[in-house]
N, CA, C and O atoms as a DFTB+ gen file, in Angstrom:
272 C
 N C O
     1  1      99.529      92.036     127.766
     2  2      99.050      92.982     126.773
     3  2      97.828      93.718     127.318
     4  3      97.228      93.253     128.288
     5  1      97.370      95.048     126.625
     6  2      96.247      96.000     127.327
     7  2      94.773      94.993     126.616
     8  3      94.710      94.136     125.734
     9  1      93.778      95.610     127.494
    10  2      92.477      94.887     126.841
    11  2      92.486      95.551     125.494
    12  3      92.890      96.604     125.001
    13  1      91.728      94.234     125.046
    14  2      91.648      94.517     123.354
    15  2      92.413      95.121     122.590
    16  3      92.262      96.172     121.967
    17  1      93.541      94.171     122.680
    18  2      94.948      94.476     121.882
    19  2      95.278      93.280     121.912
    20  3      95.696      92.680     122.901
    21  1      95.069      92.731     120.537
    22  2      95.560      91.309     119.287
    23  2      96.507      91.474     119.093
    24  3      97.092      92.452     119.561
    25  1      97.203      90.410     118.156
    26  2      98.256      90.128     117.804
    27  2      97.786      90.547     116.238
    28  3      98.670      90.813     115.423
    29  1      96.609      90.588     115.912
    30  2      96.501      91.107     114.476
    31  2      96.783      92.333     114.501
    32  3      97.498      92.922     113.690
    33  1      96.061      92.929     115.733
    34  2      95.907      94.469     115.212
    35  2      97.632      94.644     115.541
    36  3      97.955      95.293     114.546
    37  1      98.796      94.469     116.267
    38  2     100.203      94.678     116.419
    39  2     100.027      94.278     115.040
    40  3     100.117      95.174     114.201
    41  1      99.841      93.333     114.728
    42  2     100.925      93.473     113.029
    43  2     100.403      94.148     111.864
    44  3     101.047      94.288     110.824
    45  1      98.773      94.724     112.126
    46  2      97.945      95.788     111.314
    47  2      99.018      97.229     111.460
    48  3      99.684      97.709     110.542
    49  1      98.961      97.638     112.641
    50  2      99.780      98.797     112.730
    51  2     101.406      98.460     112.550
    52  3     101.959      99.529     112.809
    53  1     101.991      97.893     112.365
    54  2     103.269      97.364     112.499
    55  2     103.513      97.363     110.312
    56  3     104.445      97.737     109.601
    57  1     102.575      96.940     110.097
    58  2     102.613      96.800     108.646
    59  2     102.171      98.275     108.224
    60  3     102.197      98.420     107.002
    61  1     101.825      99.248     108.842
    62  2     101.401     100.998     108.612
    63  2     102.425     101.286     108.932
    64  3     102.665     102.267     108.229
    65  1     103.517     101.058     109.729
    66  2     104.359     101.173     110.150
    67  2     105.137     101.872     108.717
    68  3     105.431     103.035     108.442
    69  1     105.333     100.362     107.855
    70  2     106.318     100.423     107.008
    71  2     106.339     102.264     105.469
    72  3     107.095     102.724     104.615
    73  1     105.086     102.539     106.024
    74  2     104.288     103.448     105.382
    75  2     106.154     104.351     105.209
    76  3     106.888     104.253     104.226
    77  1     106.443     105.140     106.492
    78  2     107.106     105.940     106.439
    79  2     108.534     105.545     105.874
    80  3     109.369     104.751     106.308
    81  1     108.530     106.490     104.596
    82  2     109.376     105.957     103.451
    83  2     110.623     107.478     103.621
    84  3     111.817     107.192     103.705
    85  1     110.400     108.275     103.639
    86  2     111.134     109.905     103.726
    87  2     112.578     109.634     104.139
    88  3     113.314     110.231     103.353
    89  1     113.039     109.194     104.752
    90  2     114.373     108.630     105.312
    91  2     114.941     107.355     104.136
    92  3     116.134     107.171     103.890
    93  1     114.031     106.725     103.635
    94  2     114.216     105.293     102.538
    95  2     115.204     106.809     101.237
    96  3     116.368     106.908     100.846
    97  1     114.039     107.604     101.023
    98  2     114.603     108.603      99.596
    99  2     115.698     109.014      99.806
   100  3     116.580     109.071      98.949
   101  1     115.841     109.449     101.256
   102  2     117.220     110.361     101.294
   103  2     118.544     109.544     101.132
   104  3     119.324     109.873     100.238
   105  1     118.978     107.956     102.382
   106  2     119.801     107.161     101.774
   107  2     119.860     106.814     100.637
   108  3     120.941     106.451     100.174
   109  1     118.766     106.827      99.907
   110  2     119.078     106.431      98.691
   111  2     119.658     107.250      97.710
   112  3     120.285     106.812      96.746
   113  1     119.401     108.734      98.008
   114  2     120.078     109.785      97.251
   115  2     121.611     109.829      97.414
   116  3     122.379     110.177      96.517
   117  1     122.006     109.407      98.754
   118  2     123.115     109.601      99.075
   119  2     123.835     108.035      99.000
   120  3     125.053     108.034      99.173
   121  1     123.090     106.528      98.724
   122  2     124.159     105.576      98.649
   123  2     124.574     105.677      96.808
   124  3     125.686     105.419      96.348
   125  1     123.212     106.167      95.897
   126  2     123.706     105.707      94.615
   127  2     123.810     107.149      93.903
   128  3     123.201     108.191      94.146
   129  1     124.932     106.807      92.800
   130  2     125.500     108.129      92.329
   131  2     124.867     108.172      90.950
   132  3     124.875     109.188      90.255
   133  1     124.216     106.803      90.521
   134  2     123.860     107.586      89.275
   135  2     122.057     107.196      89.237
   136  3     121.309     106.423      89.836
   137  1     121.937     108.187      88.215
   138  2     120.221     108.826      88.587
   139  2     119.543     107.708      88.014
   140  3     118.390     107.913      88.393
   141  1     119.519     106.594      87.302
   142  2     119.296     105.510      86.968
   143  2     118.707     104.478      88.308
   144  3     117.573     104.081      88.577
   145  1     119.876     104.294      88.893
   146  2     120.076     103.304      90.330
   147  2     119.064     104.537      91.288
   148  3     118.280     103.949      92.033
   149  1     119.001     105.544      91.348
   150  2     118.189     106.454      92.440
   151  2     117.144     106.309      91.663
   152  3     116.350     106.197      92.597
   153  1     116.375     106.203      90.587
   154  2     115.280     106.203      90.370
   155  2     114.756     104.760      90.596
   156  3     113.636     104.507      91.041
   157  1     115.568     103.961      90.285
   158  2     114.949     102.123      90.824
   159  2     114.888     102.275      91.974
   160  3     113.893     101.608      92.259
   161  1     115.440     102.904      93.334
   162  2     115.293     102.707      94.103
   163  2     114.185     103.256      95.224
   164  3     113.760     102.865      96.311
   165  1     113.929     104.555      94.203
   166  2     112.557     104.807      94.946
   167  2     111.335     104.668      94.103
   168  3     110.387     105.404      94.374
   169  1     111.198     103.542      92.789
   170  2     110.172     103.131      92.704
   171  2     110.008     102.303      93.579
   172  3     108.966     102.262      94.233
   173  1     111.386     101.171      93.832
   174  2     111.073     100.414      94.747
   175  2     110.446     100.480      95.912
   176  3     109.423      99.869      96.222
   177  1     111.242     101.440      96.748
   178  2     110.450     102.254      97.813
   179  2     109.339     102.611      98.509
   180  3     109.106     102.573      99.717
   181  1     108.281     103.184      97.005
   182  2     107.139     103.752      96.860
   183  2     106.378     102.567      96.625
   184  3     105.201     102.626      96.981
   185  1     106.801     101.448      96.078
   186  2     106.193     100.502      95.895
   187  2     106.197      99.294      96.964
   188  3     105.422      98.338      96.990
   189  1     107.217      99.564      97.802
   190  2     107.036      98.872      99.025
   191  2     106.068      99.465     100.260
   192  3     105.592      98.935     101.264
   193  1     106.036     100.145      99.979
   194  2     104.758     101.798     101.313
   195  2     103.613     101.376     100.462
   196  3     102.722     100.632     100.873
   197  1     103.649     101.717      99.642
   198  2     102.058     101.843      99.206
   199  2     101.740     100.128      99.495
   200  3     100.521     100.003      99.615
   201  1     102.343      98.982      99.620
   202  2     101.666      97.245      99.605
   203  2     101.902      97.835     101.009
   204  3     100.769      98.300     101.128
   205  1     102.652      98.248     102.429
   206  2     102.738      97.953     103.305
   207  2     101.168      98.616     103.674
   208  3     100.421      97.967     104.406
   209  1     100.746      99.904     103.131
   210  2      99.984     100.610     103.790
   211  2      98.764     100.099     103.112
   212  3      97.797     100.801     103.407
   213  1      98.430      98.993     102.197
   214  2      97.631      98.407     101.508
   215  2      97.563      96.978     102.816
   216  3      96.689      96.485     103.530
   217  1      98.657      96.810     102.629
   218  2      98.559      94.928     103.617
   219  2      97.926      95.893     105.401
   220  3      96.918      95.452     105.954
   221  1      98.456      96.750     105.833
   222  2      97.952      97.497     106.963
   223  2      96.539      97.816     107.061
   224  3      96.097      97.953     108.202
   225  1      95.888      97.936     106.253
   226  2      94.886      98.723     106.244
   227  2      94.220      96.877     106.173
   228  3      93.718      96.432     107.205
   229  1      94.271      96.255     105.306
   230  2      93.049      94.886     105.537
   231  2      93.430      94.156     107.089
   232  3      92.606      93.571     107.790
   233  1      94.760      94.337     107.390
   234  2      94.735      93.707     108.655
   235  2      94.132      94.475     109.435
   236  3      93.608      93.821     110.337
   237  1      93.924      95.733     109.535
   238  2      92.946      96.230     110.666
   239  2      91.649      96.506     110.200
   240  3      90.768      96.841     110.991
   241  1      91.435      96.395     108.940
   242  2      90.408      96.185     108.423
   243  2      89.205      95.401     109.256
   244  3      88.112      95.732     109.715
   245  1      90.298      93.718     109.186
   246  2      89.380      92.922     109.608
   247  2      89.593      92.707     111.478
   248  3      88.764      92.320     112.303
   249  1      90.677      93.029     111.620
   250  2      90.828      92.658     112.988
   251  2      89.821      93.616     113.845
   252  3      89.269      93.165     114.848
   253  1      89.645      94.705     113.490
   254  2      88.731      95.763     114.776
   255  2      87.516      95.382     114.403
   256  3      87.276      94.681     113.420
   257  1      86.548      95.925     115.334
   258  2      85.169      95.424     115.488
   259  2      84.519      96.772     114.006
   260  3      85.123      97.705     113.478
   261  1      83.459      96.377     113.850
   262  2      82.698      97.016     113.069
   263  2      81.870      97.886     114.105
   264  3      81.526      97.281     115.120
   265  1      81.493      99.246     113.995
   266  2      80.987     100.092     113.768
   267  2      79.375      99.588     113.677
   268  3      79.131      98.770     112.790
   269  1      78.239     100.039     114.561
   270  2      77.095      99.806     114.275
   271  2      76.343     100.981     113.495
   272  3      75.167     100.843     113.157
């Protein structure tokens, strides 16, 4: 691995990762036909990005050095 590159900070950015949802909306427009099942599925969605980019952000939170 490069200097100063953890295994936290891989799974800090790896969990930002999950952020990108844009591709999640579109299958979902196109697996379910009724607007019921497409709307559960991108609360779900939106609600899985926003904890990933929530759990991302404290793991690099704490893993990088502080700033003097």
């Amino acid at each position: 691995m490069p200097n100063k590159v953890t295994w936290s900070r891989i799974y800090g950015v790896s969990c930002l990762a999950g952020v990108g949802f844009t591709m999640s909306l579109f299958v979902s427009d196109l697996a379910f036909k009724s607007a019921s099942f497409t709307d559960e599925a991108k609360i779900g969605i939106l609600a899985a990005s926003f904890i990933s980019g929530i759990a991302g952000y404290l793991f690099l939170h704490n893993a990088l050095p502080r700033r003097a």
